[in-house]
C-alpha positions in Angstrom: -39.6 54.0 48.0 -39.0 55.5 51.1 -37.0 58.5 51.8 -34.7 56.6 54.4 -34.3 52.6 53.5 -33.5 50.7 56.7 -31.5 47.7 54.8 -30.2 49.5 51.6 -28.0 52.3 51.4 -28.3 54.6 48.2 -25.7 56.9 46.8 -26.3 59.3 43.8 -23.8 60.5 41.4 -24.3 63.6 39.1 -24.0 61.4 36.2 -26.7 59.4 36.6 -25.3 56.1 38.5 -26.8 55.2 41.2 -24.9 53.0 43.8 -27.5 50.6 45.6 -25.7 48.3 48.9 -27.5 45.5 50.4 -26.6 46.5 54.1 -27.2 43.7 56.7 -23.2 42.7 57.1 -24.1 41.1 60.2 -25.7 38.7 58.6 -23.9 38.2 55.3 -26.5 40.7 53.5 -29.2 38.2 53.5 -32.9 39.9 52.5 -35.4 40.0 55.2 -39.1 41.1 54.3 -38.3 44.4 55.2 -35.0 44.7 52.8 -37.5 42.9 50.1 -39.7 45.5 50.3 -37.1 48.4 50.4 -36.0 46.7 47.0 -39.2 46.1 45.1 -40.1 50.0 46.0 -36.4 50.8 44.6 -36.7 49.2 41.5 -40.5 49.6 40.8 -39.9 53.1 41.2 -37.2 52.9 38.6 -39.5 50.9 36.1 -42.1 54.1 36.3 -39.8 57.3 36.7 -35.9 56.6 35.8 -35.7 60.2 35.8 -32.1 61.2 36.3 -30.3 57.7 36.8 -28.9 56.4 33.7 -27.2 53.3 35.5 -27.5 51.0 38.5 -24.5 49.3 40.7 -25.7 47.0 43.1 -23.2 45.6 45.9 -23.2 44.5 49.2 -21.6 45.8 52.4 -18.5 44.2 53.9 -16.2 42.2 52.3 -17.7 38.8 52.9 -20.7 38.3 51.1 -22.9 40.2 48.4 -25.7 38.3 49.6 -26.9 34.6 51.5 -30.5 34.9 50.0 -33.4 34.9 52.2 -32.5 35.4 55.9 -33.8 31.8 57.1 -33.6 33.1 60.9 -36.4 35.2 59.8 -38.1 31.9 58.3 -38.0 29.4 60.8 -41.0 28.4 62.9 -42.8 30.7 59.6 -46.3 28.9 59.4 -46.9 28.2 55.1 -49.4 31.7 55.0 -46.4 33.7 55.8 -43.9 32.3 53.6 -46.4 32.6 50.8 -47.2 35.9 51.4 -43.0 36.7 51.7 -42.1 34.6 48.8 -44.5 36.2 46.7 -43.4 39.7 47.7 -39.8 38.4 46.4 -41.1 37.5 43.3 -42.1 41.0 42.7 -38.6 41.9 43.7 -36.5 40.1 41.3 -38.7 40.8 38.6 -38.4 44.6 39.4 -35.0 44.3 38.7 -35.4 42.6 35.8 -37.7 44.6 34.5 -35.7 48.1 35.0 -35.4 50.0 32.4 -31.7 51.4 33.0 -28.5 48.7 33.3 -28.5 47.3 36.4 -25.0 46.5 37.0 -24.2 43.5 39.8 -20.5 43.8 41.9 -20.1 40.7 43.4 -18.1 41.7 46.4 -17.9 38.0 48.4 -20.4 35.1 48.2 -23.6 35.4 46.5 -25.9 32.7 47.7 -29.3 31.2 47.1 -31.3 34.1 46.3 -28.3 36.4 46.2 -27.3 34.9 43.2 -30.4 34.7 41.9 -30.5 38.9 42.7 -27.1 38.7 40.5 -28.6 37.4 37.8 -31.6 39.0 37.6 -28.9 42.3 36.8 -27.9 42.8 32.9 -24.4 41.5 34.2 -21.5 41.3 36.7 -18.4 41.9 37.9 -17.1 40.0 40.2 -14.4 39.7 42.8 -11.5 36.7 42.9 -12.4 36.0 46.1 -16.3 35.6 45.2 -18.4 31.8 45.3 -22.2 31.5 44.0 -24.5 28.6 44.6 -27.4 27.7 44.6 -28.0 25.4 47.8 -32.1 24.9 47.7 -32.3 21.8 47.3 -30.2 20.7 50.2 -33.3 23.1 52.1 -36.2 20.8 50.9 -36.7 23.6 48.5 -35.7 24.9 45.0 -35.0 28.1 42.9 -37.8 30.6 43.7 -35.9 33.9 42.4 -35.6 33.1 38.6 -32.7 31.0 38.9 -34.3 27.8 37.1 -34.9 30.2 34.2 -32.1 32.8 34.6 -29.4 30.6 35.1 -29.7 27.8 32.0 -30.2 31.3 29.9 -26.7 32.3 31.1 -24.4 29.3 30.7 -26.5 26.2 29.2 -28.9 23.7 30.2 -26.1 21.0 31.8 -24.1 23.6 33.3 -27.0 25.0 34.8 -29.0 21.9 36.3 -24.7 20.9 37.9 -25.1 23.8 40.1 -28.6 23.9 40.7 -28.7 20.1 41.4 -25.3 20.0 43.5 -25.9 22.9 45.8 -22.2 22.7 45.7 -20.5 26.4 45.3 -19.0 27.7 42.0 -16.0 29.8 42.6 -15.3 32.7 40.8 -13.2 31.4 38.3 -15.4 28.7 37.2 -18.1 31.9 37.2 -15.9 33.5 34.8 -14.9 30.3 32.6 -19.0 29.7 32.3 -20.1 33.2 31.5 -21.6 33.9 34.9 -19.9 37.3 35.6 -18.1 39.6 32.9 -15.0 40.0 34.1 -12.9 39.1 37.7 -11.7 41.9 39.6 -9.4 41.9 42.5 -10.8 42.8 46.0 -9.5 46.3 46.3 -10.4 47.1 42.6 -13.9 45.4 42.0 -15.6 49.0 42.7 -13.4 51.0 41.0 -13.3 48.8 37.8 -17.3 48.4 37.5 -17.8 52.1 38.6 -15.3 52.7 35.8 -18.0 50.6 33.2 -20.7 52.3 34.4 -19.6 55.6 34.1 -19.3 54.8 30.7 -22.7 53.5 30.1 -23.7 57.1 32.0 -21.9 58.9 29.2 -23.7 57.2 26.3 -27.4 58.5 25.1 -29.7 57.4 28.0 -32.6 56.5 25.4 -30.5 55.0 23.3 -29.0 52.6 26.1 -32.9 52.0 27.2 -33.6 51.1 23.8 -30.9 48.5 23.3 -31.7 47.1 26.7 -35.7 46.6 25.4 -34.3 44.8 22.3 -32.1 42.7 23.5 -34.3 41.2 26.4 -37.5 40.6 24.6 -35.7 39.7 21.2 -34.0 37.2 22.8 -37.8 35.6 23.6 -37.9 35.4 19.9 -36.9 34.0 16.8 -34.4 35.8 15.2 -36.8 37.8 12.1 -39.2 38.7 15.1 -36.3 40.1 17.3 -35.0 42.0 14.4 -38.5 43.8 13.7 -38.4 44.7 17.8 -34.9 46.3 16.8 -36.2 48.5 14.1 -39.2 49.5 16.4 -36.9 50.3 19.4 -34.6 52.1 16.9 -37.6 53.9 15.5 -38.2 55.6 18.4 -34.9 57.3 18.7 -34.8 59.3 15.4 -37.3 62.0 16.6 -34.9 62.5 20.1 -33.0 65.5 20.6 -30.0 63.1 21.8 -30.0 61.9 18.0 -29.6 65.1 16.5 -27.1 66.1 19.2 -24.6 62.6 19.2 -24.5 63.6 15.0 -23.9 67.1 15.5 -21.3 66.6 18.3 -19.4 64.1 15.4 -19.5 66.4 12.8 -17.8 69.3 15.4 -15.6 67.1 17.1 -16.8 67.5 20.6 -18.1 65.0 23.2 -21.7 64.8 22.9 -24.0 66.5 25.5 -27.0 64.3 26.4 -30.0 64.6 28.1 -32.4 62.0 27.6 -34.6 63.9 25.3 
């Protein structure tokens, strides 16, 4: 992506984690084409060169919303070429995301919207402040889910919880989110950052192939029946035993040290 996002801003820890805010505040962190674009670049960068980053937080800025979707200022009066062409580039977005090879960690900081929660749950999981709401309000649009959220949703909490949102518009708030499995854990405002920086930092410390590894089986085993998804397992595990991080987490065991790795 570009050196200098417009709409994002991107902070880099030694560790690895990589801190990624939606920031439009004035408009509740809603995705123009232009923070689209910053994001697809972000996260299909990431899919072809991780290099260093060994985790991903994204947030939004303020303390009002992680996200309202797509700006629909942007959209109105946008003839049906346009949206195509927008919607298709959003598409690519949200399947970036999903298809990063590092955790992508989501903290909900206020309400996540339409395609905000969609973005949500296109991450590996959440954290998620009390004071956080989700829906998912297309229908009362003339439209539907167009981010995943038809698929991403009912593969998070159930068929009937799923089609009760989806169908209501109505918002979800965040202890419902956590009672359904939506988000991991409920944080309190001031502590939401601290408390999923906290997690991932954790995941940082960990072997990075080994993490990417896990991350491979569990997503595409889950598209399987259980024998299939256990044969992906022993593949992805396969792949670790030549590693120098292997040799090193065994070595750092048997002399009683933290491990040292680095991704090779």
């Amino acid at each position: 992506m570009s050196a200098d996002p417009t709409h994002l801003l991107i902070g880099r820890d030694p560790d690895g984690l990589l801190l990624v805010t939606l920031n439009r505040p004035e408009v509740r962190n809603a995705f123009n084409t232009a923070m689209g674009k910053e994001l697809f670049d972000l996260f299909t960068g990431l899919a072809h060169d991780a290099a260093e980053v060994r985790c991903v937080i994204v947030t939004g800025a303020g303390d009002k919303a992680f996200c309202a979707g797509a700006d629909l200022k942007e959209r109105e009066g946008m003839d049906e070429t346009t949206w195509f062409v927008q919607h298709a580039l959003y598409e690519r977005m949200m399947l970036a995301v999903v298809d990063c090879p590092v955790p992508v960690i989501a903290a909900v900081n206020g309400a996540a919207m339409g395609g905000g929660f969609e973005l949500m749950l296109c991450c590996d999981f959440a954290y998620a402040s009390t004071v956080a709401r989700f829906a998912l309000p297309e229908v009362s649009r003339g439209i539907m889910p167009g981010g995943g959220g038809t698929q991403t949703l009912p593969r998070a909490i159930g068929e009937r919880r799923a089609k009760e949102i989806i169908w209501s518009g109505r918002p979800v708030s965040a202890e419902t989110a956590s009672d359904w499995g939506i988000v991991n854990r409920l944080c309190a405002p001031g502590e939401l950052m601290t408390e999923t920086r906290a997690l991932a930092e954790a995941i940082c410390a960990n072997a990075p192939l080994s993490i990417r590894q896990t991350k491979k089986a569990i997503h595409w085993g889950l598209q399987m029946d259980q024998r299939t998804g256990m044969a992906v397992e022993i593949e992805a595990y396969n792949h670790l035993i030549p590693t120098e991080d292997r040799r090193e987490g065994v070595l750092a065991f048997n002399e009683k040290r933290p491990p040292r790795f680095k991704g090779r």
